[in-house]
C-alpha positions as CSV (number, residue, x, y, z in Angstrom):
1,X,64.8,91.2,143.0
2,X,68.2,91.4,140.8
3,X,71.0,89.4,142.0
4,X,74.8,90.3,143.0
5,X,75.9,91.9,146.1
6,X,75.2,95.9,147.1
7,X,77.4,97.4,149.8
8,X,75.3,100.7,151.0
9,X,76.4,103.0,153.5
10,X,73.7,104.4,155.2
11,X,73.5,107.6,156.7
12,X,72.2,106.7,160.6
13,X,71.8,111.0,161.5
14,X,70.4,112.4,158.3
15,X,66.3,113.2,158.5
16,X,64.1,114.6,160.3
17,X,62.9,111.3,162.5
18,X,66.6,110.1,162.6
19,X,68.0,108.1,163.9
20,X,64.8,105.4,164.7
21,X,63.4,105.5,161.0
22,X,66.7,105.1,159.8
23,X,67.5,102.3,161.7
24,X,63.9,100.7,161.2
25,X,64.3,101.5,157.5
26,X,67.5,99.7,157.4
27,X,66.2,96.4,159.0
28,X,63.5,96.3,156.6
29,X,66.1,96.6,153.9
30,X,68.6,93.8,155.5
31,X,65.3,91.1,155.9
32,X,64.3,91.8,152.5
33,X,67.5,91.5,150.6
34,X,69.6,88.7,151.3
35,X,72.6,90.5,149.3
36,X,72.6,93.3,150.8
37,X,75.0,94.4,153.1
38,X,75.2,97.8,155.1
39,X,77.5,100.0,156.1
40,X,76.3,102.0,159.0
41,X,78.2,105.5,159.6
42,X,76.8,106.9,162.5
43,X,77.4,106.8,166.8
44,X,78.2,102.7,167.7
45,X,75.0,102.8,170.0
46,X,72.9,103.6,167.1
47,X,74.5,100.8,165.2
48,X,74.8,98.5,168.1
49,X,70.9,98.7,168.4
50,X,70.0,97.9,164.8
51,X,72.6,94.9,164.6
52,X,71.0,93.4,168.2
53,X,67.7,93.1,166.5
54,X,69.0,90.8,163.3
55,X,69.3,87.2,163.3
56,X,73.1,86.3,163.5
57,X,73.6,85.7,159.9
58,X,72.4,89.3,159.0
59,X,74.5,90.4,161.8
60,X,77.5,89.4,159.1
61,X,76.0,91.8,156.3
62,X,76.6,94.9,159.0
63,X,79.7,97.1,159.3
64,X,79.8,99.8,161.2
65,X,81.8,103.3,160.8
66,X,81.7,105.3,163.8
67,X,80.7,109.3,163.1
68,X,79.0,111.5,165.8
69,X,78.4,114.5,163.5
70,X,76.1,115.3,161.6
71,X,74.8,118.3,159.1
72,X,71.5,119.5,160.4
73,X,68.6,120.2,158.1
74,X,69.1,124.3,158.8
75,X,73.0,124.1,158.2
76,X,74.3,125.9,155.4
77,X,75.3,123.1,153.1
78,X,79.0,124.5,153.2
79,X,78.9,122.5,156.6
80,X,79.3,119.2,154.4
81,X,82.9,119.9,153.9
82,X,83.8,119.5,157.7
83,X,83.8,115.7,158.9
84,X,80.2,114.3,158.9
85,X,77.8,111.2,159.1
86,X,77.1,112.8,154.6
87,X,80.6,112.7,154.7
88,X,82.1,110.0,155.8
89,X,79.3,108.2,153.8
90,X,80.4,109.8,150.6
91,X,84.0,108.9,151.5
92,X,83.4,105.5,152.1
93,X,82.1,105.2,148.2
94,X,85.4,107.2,146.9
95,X,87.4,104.8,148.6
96,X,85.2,101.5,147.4
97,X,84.2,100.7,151.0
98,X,81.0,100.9,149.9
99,X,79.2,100.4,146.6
100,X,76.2,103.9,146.8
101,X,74.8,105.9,149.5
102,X,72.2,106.7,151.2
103,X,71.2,109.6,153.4
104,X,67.9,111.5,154.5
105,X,69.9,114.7,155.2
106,X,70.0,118.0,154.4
107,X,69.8,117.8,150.6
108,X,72.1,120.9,150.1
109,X,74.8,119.0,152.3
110,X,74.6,115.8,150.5
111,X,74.9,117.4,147.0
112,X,77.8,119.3,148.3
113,X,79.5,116.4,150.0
114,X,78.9,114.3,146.8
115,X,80.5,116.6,144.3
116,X,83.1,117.2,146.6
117,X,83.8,113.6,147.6
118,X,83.2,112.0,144.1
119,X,83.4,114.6,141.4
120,X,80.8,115.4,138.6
121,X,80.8,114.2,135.5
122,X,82.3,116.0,132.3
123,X,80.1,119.0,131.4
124,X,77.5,118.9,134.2
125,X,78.2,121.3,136.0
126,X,74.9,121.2,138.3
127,X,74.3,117.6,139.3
128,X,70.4,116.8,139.6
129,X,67.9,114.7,141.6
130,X,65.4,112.5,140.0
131,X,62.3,111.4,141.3
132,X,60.1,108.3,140.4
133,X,56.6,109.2,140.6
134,X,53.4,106.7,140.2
135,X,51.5,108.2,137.4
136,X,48.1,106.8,135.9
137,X,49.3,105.8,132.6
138,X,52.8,104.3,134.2
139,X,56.3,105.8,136.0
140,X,57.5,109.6,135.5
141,X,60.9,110.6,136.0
142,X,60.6,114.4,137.1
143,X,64.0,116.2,137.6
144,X,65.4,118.4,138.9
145,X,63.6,118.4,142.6
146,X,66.0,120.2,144.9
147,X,69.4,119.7,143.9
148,X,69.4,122.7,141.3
149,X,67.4,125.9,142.6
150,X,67.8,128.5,139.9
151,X,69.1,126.7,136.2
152,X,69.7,128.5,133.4
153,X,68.5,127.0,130.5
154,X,71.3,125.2,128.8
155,X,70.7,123.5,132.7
156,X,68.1,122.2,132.0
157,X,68.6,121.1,128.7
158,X,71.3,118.9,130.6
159,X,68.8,117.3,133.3
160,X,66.6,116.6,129.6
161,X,69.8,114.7,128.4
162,X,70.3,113.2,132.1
163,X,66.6,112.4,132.5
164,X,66.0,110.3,129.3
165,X,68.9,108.8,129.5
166,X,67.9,107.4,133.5
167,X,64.5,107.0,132.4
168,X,66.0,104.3,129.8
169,X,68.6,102.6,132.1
170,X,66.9,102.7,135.3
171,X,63.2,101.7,134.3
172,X,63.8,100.5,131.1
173,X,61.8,102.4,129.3
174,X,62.2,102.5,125.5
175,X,62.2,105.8,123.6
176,X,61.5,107.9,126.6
177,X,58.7,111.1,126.2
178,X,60.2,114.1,127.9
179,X,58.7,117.3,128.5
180,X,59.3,120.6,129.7
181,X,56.8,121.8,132.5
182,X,55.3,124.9,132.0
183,X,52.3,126.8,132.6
184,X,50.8,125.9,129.3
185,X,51.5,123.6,126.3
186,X,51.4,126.6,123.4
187,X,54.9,127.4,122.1
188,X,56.1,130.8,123.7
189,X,53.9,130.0,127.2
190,X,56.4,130.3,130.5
191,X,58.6,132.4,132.2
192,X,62.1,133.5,130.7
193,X,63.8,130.6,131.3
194,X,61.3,128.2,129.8
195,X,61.0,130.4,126.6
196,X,64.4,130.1,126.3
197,X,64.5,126.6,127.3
198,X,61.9,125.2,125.2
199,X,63.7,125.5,121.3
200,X,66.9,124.4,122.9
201,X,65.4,121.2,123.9
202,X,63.8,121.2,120.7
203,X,67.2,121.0,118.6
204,X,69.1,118.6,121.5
205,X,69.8,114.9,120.7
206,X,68.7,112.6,123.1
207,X,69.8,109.3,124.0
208,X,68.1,106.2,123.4
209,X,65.7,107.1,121.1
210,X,63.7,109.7,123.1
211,X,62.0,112.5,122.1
212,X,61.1,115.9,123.1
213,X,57.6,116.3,123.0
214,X,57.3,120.3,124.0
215,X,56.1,121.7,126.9
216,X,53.8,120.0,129.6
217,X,51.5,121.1,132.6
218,X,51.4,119.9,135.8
219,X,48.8,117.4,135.5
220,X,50.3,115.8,133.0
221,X,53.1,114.5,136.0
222,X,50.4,112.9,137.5
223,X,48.8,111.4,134.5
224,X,51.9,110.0,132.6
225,X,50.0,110.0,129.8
226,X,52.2,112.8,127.5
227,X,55.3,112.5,128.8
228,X,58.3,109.9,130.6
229,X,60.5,112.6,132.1
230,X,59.7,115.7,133.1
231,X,62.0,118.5,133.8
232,X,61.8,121.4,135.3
233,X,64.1,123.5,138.0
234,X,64.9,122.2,141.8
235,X,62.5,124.4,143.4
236,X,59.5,124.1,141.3
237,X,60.0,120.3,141.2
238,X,60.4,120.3,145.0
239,X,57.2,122.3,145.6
240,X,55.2,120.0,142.9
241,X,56.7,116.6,144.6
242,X,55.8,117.9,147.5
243,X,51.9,119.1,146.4
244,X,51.5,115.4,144.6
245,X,52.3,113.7,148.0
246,X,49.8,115.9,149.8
247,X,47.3,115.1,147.0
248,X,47.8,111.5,147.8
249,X,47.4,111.0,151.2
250,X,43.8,113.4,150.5
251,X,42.9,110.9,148.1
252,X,43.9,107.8,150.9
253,X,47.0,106.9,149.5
254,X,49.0,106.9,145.8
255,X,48.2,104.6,143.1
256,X,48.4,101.3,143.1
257,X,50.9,101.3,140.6
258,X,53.8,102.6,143.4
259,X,54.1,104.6,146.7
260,X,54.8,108.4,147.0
261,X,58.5,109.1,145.8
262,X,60.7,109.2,149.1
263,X,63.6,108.7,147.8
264,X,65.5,110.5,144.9
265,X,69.0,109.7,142.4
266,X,71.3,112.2,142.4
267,X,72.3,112.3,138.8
268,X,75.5,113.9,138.0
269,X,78.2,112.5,140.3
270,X,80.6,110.1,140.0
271,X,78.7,107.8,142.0
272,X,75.5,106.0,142.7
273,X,74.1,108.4,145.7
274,X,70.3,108.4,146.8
275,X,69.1,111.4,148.7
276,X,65.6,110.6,150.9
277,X,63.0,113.3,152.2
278,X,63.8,114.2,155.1
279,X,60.5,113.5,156.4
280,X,60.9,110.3,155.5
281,X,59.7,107.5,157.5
282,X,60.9,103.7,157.7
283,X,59.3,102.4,154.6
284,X,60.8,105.5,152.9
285,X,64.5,105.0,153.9
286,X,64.0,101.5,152.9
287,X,62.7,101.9,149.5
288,X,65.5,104.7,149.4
289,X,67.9,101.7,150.1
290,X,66.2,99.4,147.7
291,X,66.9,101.9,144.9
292,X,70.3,102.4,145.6
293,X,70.7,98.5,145.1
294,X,69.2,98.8,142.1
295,X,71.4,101.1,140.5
296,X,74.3,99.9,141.5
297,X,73.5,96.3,140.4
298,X,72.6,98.0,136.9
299,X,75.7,100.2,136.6
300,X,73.1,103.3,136.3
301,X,75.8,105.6,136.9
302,X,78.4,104.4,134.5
303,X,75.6,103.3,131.7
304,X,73.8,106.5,132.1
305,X,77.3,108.5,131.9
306,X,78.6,107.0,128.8
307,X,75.0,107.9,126.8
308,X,75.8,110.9,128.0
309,X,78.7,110.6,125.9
310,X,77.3,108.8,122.9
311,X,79.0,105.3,123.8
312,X,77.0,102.9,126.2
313,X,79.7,100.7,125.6
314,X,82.7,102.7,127.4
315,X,82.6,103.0,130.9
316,X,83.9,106.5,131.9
317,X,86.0,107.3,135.0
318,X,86.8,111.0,134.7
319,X,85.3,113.6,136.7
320,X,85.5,116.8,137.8
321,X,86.1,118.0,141.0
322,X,85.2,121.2,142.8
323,X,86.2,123.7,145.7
324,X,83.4,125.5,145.4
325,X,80.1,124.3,144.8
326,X,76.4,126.1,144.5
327,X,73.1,124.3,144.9
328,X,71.2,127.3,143.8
């Protein structure tokens, strides 16, 4: 486990199963992480219930932020703007109560409260989420999986740029492969946007040495063996994420090389903000946790944004902010 001090604030009301998992999730995170400390935004009974079952000297790694709304999984993600368990979470980074976030809402909602709480970074204009997935031959970063519906391609020639360059600073891994799914690896196979994508990508400068190795197939997620980062859109990447996790419980669990991806980065914003499944269960919201830690106690977000802009040396603080935002 990395050392130094992570202050999360946890969404208590976003998910499905919330707020029990949460709560169990978030005791598994305090016991396993002495440095961690929470921030709870949610009702004070909720809170009061998780902090009862610590020893006293986690009790002192707990604050709590009282919030009794909350942006339900069917709300139109527009609802993120009024005063919310997302938001207040998302608030608490801007103002540098808390370190990340983490919340197994309604992904539209958390996207929107992020770029409207934190910003996006120069010339992202769609911020993306980034899954770790347990492949055969080792990890694959597949983006976008939800946070970007509908990209055009210069999109997702971005998320390439954004995926190589988390592939490198989050899991250290040198020279990253990236790939662009399709429905065939032959030059010219795909829809529109993935003919169009595919000699963009081809001409792009990556960071950290990586490499664009054409276009990939779905098994090729799983098997890890051609590729380090796959991109695709938000909706096929959800759907896939979503098939791979079905294949594993089938198959009596995911390799032993890591568990099914619960947990997601939002890449893009001007903060470190992890977005859970919202059927995610206590193990989930603690690995979600876990990961938030980790890329905070890395600097992901500022490391990842200054390859972005050819300097891993300069940390960069502006950002754009927006009154309008579309996850679609």
């Amino acid at each position: 486990m990395e050392p130094g001090t992570a202050r999360i604030a946890v969404d208590l009301l976003g998910g499905d199963d919330a707020p029990a998992v949460v709560v169990d999730g978030a005791l598994r995170a305090v016991r396993a992480d002495p440095d961690l400390h929470l921030l709870l935004v949610g009702p004070t009974e909720v809170a009061d219930g998780l902090i009862a079952a610590l020893d006293p000297s986690e009790r002192a790694r707990i604050t709590v932020r009282p919030v009794r709304d909350v942006v339900g999984m069917a709300d139109h993600p527009s609802a993120a703007r009024a005063e919310s368990t997302v938001r207040s979470a998302v608030t608490a980074v801007r103002d540098g109560t808390a370190d990340a976030l983490v919340s197994a809402g309604a992904t539209g909602a958390t996207v929107t409260a992020a770029v409207l709480g934190l910003g996006r970074w120069p010339e992202i204009r769609h911020p993306a989420l980034a899954a770790t997935l347990p492949a055969v031959a080792g990890s694959v970063v597949l983006l976008d999986v939800g946070g970007s519906l509908e990209p055009r391609p210069a999109t997702l020639v971005r998320h390439a740029v954004l995926g190589a360059a988390y592939a490198a600073v989050a899991h250290s891994i040198a020279e990253p492969r990236v790939g662009l799914l399709s429905v065939g690896t032959e030059a010219g196979k795909g829809d529109r946007v993935r003919r169009a994508t595919d000699p963009l990508l081809a001409a792009e400068p990556l960071p950290r040495g990586a490499r664009y190795v054409g276009l990939v197939e779905g098994y090729d997620v799983a098997l890890g063996a051609r590729a380090d980062v796959v991109v695709t859109d938000g909706f096929t990447g959800n759907v896939l994420l979503k098939a791979i996790e079905g294949a594993y419980a089938m198959a009596g669990g995911p390799p032993a090389s890591g568990g099914a991806p619960r947990a997601a980065a939002l890449l893009g914003v001007a903060g470190t903000v992890v977005v859970c499944h919202g059927a995610a269960q206590a193990d989930d919201v603690a690995s979600g946790i876990a990961l938030a830690a980790h890329l905070w106690r890395r600097r992901a977000t500022d490391l990842i944004c200054a390859l972005l802009d050819g300097d891993a040396t300069t940390d960069r603080t502006d950002r754009i902010t927006d009154t309008e935002v579309r996850t679609s």
